[in-house]
C-alpha positions, 0 to 999 in steps of 0.5 A, spaced: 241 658 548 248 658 547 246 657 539 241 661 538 244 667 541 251 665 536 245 665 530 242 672 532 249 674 531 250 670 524 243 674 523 245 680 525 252 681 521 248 679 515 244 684 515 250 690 517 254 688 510 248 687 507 245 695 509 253 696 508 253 694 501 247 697 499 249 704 502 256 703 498 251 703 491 246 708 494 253 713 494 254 711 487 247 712 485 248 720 488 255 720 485 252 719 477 246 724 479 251 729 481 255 728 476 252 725 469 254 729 464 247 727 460 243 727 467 246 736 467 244 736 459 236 734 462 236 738 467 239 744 463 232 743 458 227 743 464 231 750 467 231 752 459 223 751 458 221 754 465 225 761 462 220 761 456 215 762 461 216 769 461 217 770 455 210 769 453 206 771 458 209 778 458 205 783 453 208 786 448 213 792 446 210 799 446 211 801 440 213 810 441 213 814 434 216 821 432 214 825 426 216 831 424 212 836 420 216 838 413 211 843 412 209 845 419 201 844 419 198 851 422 193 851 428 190 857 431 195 857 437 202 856 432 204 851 426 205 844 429 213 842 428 213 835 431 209 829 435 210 824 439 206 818 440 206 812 444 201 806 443 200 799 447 198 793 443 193 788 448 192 781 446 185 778 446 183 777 454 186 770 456 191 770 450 197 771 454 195 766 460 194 760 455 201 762 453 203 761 459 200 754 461 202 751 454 210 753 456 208 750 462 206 744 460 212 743 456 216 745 461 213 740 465 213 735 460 221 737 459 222 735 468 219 728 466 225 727 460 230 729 466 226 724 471 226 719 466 233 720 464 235 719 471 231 713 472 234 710 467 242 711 469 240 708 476 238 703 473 244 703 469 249 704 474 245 698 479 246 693 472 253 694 471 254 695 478 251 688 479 255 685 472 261 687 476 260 683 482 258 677 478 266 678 475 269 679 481 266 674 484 267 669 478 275 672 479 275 670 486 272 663 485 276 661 478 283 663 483 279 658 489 279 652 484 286 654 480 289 653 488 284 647 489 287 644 483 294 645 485 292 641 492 290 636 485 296 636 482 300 635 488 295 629 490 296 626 484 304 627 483 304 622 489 299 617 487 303 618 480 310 616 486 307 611 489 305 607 483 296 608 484 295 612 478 298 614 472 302 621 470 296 622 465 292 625 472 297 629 472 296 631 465 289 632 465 290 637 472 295 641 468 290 641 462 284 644 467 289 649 469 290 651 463 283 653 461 281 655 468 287 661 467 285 662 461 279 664 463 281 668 469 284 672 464 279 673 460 274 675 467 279 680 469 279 684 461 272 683 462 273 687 469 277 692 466 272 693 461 266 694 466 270 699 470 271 703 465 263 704 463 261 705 471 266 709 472 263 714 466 257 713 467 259 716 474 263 721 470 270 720 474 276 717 472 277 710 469 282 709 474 277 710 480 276 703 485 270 700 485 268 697 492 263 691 490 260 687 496 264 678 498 256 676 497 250 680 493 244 682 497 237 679 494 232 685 491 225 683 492 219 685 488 215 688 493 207 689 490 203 684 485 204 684 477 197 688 477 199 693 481 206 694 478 203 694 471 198 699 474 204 703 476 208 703 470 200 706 466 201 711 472 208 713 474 213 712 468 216 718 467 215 717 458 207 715 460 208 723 464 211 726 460 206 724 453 201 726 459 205 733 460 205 733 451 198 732 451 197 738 456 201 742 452 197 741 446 190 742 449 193 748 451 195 751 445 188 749 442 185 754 447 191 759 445 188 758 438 182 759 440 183 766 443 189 767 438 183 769 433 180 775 438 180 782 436 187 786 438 186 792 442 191 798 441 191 804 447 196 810 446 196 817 446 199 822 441 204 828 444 205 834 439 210 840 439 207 847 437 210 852 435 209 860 436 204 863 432 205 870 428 198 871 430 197 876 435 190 875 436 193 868 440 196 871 446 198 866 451 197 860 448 202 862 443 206 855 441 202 852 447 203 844 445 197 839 444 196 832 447 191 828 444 188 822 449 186 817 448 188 813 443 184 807 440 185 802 435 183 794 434 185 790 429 180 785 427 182 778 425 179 777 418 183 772 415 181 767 419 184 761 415 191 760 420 187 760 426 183 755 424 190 751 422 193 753 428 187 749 432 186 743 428 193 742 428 193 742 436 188 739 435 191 733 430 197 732 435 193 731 441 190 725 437 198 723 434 200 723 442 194 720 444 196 713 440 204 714 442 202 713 449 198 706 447 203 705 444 208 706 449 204 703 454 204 697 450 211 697 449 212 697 457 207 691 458 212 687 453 218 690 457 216 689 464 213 682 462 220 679 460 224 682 466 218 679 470 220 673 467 227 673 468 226 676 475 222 668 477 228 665 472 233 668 477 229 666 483 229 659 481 236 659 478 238 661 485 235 655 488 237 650 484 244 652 483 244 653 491 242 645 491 247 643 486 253 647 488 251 643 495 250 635 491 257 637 487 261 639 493 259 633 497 259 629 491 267 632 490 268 630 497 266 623 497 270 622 490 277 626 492 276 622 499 276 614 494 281 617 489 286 619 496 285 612 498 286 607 492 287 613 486 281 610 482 277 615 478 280 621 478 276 624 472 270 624 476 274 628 481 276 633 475 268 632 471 266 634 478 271 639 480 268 642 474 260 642 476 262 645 482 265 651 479 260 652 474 254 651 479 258 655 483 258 661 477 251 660 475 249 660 483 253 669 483 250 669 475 243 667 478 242 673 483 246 679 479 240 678 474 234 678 479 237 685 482 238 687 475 231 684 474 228 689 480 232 694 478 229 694 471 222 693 474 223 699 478 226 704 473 219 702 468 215 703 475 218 711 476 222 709 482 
């Protein structure tokens, strides 16, 4: 009873640093969103594409004229002196709400390039978020082994004081500490660099502490192939916005069409009259005239541009239709290699996980024959070696299976 309840606590710890660390990259992800200056330009053209939706659907200006006669016109009531007109041009019926509905459409297709951008920078920051622990880890496990290998040393000194081995083990321990702090420096130049890049795509100073977790989670492909690739068809945010692009095209076929309808123009015209020097007149003397209605239609005779205007939308529809196969075919190709590298990891998880286990039961043994008759202090340092490689590859293996989901996910939409 008593070991089962110490391993639901284990378990239970687990799973708060795991839902912690997780909830630190989640804090991130809503910082980049909040501040990415390339995320705002996106969301900048959406809300700019929607304020042209107005801007079509809204009839055109009134045109309001005014004449004044030179030579004043006589009528019965008084000389016309001047006139006033105002008219009002009507599209074809329809004309304007296909207008709307292409803009629209774009204005659609421009939200899918925001989503898309966004999708992409999660999965930016996710990646370099998942580099930065595999070289923190990699900070972390090389100062382990530096330490070991001054236990080493110290070891070898007194073997080397008590005439079992030879002072070159000592050599050869200073040589592996060479190389190891050799390698620390360049992990720690390498930390720098991708601290510079998270923080920036977060937009906030470089200088900014980045908080990693002591052990990685593991991310898990939740669907089968076939339904992540149905996903990719259905929901990638370049697929939609070539479907949005395609919609916009369909539309302005239809605007063309209607674009190539007769104009209607309704106004009126307002006309000042002047005092008559009849006397015949009367009251009406000088009495103004509004002449209403007024109607015209324009006639779209030259036809040529119209029918341009439709086979052009027309040309493009079929242009997008063949970007989206082809994109779809570049998205297969790029989901199937991450999918490769996302078994690669889980394989590579597991056997690091078996060789770091053998190579440190292996160092034991050795470390254990060498302190007893100071034999094979090379197998000890060859050994030594593998477990740190193992123990690498082991932190390398599991940053590249999350980077794998995270990049499944981003060509899935999430």
């Amino acid at each position: 009873m008593k070991r089962r309840t110490k391993y639901i606590i284990i378990l239970l710890v687990l799973f708060v640093v795991k839902v912690q660390a997780q909830s630190e990259l989640d804090g991130y992800l809503k910082i980049g969103a909040e501040n990415n200056p390339g995320l705002k330009a996106k969301f900048s053209e959406y809300n700019a594409a929607l304020e042209r939706v107005p801007q079509v659907g809204t009839l055109p200006d009134p045109t309001i004229s005014f004449g004044y006669f030179i030579t004043p016109v006589e009528t019965r009531v008084g000389p016309q002196q001047a006139k006033f007109g105002v008219m009002q041009m009507f599209p074809w019926f329809g004309t304007l709400g296909a207008k709307e509905d292409v803009v629209i459409q774009q204005a659609k297709a421009k939200y899918e390039a925001f989503e898309e951008t966004k999708s992409k920078l999660f999965f930016d920051i996710k990646s370099a978020y998942y580099n930065l622990y595999f070289v923190q880890k990699g900070i972390t496990i090389t100062r382990e082994n530096i330490a070991i290998l001054n236990t080493f040393q110290q070891l070898a000194l007194i073997k080397v004081e008590t005439g079992k081995s030879s002072v070159v083990d000592e050599m050869r321990v200073e040589m592996e500490k060479n190389e190891l702090e050799n390698q620390l420096a360049y992990l720690l130049d390498t930390k720098w660099v991708l601290e510079v890049n998270f923080n920036k795509l977060l937009n906030q100073p470089v200088e900014t502490s980045i908080t990693v977790p002591d052990d990685l989670w593991d991310e898990s492909l939740a669907y089968s192939k076939e339904i992540l690739l149905d996903s990719i068809s259905n929901q990638n945010h370049m697929i939609k916005q070539l479907d949005f692009k395609m919609a916009s095209f369909q539309k302005q076929e239809i605007a063309a069409h209607k674009m190539g309808g007769p104009k209607i123009s309704i106004g009126m015209d307002y006309i000042l009259i002047g005092n008559s020097d009849n006397p015949m007149v009367g009251n009406e003397s000088g009495k103004d005239a509004i002449l209403f209605p007024k109607i015209g239609i324009t006639v779209p005779l030259y036809r040529k541009k119209y029918k341009a205007m439709i086979n052009e939308a027309s040309l493009n529809i079929k242009a997008t239709q063949f970007q989206k196969e082809d994109k779809q075919n570049q998205l297969t190709i790029l989901f199937e290699k991450g999918h490769k590298e996302y078994k690669d990891g889980e394989r590579r998880i597991v056997l690091f996980q078996k060789q770091l286990k053998l190579a440190e039961k292996s160092l034991t043994i050795l470390l254990t024959s060498y302190s007893n008759n100071g034999q094979n202090f090379e197998e000890v340092l060859r050994m030594e070696r593998k477990a740190l490689k193992y123990a690498l590859e082991l932190d390398k293996a599991k940053a590249d299976k999350n980077a794998a989901v995270a990049f499944i996910n981003y060509l899935t939409g999430k």
